[in-house]
N, C-alpha and C positions, 0 to 999 in steps of 0.2 A: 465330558472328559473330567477326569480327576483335579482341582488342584493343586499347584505345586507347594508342599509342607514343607520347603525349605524357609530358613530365614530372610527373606529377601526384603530389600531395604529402596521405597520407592525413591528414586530422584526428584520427581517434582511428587511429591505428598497432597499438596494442596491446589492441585491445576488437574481441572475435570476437561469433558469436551469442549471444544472453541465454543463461544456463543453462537455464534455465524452457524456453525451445525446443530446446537441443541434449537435455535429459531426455526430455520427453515427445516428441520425434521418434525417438530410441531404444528408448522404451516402444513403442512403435506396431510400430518394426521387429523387436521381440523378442517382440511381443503379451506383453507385461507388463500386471500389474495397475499402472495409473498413479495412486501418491501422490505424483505431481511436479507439475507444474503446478496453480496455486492454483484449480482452476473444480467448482464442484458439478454433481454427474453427477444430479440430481436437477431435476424442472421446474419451470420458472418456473411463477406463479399464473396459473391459466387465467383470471384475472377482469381480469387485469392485462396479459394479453395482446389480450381481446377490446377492452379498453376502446383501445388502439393500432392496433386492425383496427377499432372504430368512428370513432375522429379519422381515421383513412387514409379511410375511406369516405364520410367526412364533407367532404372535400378540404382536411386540414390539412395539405397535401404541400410548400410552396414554402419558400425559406427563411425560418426563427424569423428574429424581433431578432436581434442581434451579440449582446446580453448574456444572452439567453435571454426564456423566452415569460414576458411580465408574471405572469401566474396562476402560473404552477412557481417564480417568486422569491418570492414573496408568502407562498407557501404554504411553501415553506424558512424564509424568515422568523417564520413562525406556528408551526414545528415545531422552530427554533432556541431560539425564546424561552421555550418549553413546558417543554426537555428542560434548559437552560442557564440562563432569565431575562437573555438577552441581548437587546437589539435592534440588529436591524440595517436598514437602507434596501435595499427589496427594490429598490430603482431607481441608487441610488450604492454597493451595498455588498456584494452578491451575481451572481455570474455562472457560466453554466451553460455546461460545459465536455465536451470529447469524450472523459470518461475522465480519471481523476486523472493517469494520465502523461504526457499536453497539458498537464493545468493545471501539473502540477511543470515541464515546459519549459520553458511560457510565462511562469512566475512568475520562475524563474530566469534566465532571457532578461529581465525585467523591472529585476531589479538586478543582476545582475553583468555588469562590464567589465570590458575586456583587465586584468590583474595583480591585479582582486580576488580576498580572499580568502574562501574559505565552509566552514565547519565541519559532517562530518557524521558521524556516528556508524556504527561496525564493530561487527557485522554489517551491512551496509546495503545495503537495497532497490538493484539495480542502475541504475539509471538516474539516481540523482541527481549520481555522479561524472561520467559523460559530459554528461549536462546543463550543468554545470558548466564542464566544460571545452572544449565545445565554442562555448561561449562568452567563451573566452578568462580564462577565471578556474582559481586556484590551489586547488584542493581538499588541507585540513586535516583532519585525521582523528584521531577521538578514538574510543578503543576502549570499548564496552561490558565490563563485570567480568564477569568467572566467579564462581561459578558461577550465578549468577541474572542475568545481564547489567544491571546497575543501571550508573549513569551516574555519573564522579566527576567532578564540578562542579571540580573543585580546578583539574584537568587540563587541562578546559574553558576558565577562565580562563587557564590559561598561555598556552593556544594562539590567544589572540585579540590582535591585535597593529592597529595605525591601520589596516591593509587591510582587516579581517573587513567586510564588507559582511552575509553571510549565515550562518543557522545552522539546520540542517536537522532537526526533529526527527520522530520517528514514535511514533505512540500509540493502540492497541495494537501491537505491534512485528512486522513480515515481517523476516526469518525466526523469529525467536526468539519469541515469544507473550509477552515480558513487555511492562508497561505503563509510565508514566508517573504516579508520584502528584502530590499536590498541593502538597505539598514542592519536587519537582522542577520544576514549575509555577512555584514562589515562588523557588525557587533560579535557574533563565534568569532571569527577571524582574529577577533582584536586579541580577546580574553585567552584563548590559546596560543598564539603567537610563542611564547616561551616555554613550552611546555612538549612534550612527547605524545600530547591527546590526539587520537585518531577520528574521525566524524564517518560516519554511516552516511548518507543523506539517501534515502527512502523516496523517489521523482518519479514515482509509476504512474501516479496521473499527472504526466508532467504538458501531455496534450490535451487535458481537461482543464481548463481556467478561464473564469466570468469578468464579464466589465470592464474590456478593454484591460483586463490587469496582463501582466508579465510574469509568467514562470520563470523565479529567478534561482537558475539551478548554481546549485554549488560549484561548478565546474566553471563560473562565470568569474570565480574571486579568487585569481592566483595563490595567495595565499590561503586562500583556503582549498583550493583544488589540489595543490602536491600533497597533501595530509588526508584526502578524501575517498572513500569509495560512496561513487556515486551507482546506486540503484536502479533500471528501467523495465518495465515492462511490455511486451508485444502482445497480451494475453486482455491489459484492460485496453490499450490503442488501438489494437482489431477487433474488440468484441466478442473474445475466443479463448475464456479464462479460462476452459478444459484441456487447452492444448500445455499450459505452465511453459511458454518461452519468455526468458527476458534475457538482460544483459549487465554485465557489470562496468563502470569504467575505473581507473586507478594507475597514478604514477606507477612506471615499472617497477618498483624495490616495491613498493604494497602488492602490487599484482603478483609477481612471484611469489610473494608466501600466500597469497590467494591461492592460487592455483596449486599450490603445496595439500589445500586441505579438500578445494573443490575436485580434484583426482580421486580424490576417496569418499565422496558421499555421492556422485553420479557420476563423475567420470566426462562424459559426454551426451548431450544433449538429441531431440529428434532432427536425424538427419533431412528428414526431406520438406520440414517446413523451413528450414532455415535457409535451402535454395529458393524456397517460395518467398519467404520474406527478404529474401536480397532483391527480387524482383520490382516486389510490392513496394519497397520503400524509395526505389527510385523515381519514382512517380510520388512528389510531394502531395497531392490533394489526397492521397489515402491516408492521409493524417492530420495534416493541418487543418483538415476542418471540421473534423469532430470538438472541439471548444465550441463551436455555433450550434452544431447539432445539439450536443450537453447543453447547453444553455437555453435554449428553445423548448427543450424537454422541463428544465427548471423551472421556467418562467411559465410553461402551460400546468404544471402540477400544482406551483404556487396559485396561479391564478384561478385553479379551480376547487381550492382549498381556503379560498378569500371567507369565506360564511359560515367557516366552523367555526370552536371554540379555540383550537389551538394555536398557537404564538410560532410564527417563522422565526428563525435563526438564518443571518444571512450566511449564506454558502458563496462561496469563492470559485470554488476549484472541486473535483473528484464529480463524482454520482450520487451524492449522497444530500440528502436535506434531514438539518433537526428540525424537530418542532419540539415546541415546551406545552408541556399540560399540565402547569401547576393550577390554571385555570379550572380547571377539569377535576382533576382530583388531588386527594395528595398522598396515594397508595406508592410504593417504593415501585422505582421502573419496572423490575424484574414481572414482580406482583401486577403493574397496568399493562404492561406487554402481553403476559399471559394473557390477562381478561381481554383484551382487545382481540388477541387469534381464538380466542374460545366464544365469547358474546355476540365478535362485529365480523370473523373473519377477516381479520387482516392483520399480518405479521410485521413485527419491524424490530429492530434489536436496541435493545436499552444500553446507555452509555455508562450507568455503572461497572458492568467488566472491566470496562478499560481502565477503571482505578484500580491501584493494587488494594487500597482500603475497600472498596467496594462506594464511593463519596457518591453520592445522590443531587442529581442537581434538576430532576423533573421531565429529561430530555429521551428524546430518543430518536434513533437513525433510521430514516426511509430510502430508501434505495428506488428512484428515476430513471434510471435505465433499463428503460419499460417502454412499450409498445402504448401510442392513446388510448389503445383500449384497456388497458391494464390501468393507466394511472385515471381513469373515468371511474373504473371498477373502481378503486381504490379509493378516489376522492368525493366518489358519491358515501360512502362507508365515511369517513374521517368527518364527513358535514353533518350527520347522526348523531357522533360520540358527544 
């Protein structure tokens, strides 16, 4: 096909494919073992599948509500208040969404206008700069520390000026596996307190977290929950990131202009998993205990990666393990990642994207949520390099 020779004027200029897709579409061409893209190669619950082949059969097929199916808020709300002792209005305060990176668009589309500004934190989840800017908003950037990537509040405050509208946080942390304490929690809370800033809080792996620690969701800090849209995913909690269900929470006056914007980028959501997941979620052990499962996985990838060259980065929370290879070499990540799916077969995605400058720090993201036999494949490979 031809071309279009008109003037046309890109929006993001300088944003190519996600990492996550240029990795694992290299994986595939190298037939690489893929520890790149974040998806478990292990199946979904067959009880959890029929129960989505019963509502289909059942003729749950037309469109849900706009805000999602009454019974799957309800029961969010019932499994909020359990794990948190928060309440929220499954009718003014919860909405069900195509996927956490709909809801991070559409929440972003929600408050930011042309010249605002929004605060988010490097390493960071690719999509929330472009979100951002494609909405006409100035993306501010505040660097997570080495070498435990902890947050300095100090910094935070400098960089919030009469524009900050937003501030983006993640907890447990993509790429990095650290988390967010209660501290951290109480220190946002502080710093905005007099201010009109609104917090994103990003908690899709909010049932993935190590070491006896505490997922300490924003939803936990009064003060910082009436100012909050909190994040969830159903897509990494069940193992089923092809289906894209998550959920949104937010004081009523946020949610309504929420829901102002999420009306027009999907509208509504799949009807017949979300009767399945009202099911599924009543039954607490189809969730609460994937943290043991994740961590078992962790602890068997580490443990059989003991005898290589490369350096563990402790992981907290999510599916994700770094490893440093400054040991190894000292070719720029992008540059070691390729030779790794080209030389050793095996993929993994380098943490440079996630800076806007492109900053190098030797690292790169393996993805655990794999089958033993994948992470054997994978760690017999890593003890070679």
């Amino acid at each position: 096909m031809n071309e279009f020779e008109g003037n046309f004027v890109s929006k993001l200029p300088n944003v190519g494919t996600s990492i996550f897709a240029v990795m694992s579409q290299m994986a595939a061409g190298h037939k690489a073992v893929n520890l790149s893209q974040g998806f478990p190669d292990f199946p979904v619950s067959p009880k959890l599948i029929d129960r989505i082949h019963h509502y289909m059969k059942k003729g749950m097929n037309q469109y849900a509500p706009m805000p999602g199916v009454p019974a799957l808020r309800e029961q969010i709300a019932n499994t909020v208040k359990k794990l948190h002792n928060v309440d929220y209005d499954p009718d003014k305060e919860i909405n069900i969404v195509a996927g956490a990176t709909q809801a991070i668009y559409s929440v972003i589309s929600t408050v930011i206008k042309e010249e605002d500004e929004a605060i988010i934190f490097e390493p960071a989840y690719d999509s929330y700069a472009p979100s951002i800017k494609l909405n006409g908003g100035i993306v501010k950037y505040a660097e997570l520390k080495m070498p435990d990537y902890h947050v300095d509040w100090e910094e935070v405050s400098r960089l919030i000026t009469h524009r900050t509208k937003l501030i983006v946080i993640n907890t447990p942390h993509n790429p990095t596996g650290s988390i967010l304490r209660a501290e951290d929690m109480q220190r946002l809370g502080e710093i905005i307190k007099d201010t009109d800033i609104v917090v994103l809080s990003d908690e899709v792996y909010e049932h993935i977290i190590f070491d006896h620690l505490k997922h300490e969701s924003a939803c936990r800090f009064p003060d910082l929950a009436k100012r909050t849209f909190v994040v969830g995913s159903f897509g990494k909690t069940f193992h089923a990131t092809g289906w894209k269900m998550g959920f949104v929470l937010a004081p009523p006056n946020l949610m309504a202009e929420f829901r102002k914007t999420h009306q027009f980028v999907v509208f509504a959501v799949n009807t017949p998993i979300q009767y399945a997941l009202t099911d599924f979620l009543k039954n607490e052990k189809n969730y609460l205990g994937i943290s043991k499962m994740y961590e078992e996985k962790r602890d068997y990838f580490i443990s059989k990666i003991q005898s290589s060259r490369f350096k563990i980065v402790p992981s907290y929370g999510t599916y994700f393990q770094l490893l440093d290879y400054s040991d190894i070499s000292d070719e720029p990540e992008m540059e070691f990642a390729t030779r790794l799916i080209k030389e050793f077969k095996i993929a993994s995605v380098p943490i440079s994207p996630f800076y806007h400058d492109g900053t190098e720090t030797r690292r790169l993201r393996f993805c655990f949520a794999k089958e033993e036999k994948t992470l054997d494949k994978a760690a017999k490979i890593l003890c070679k390099i």
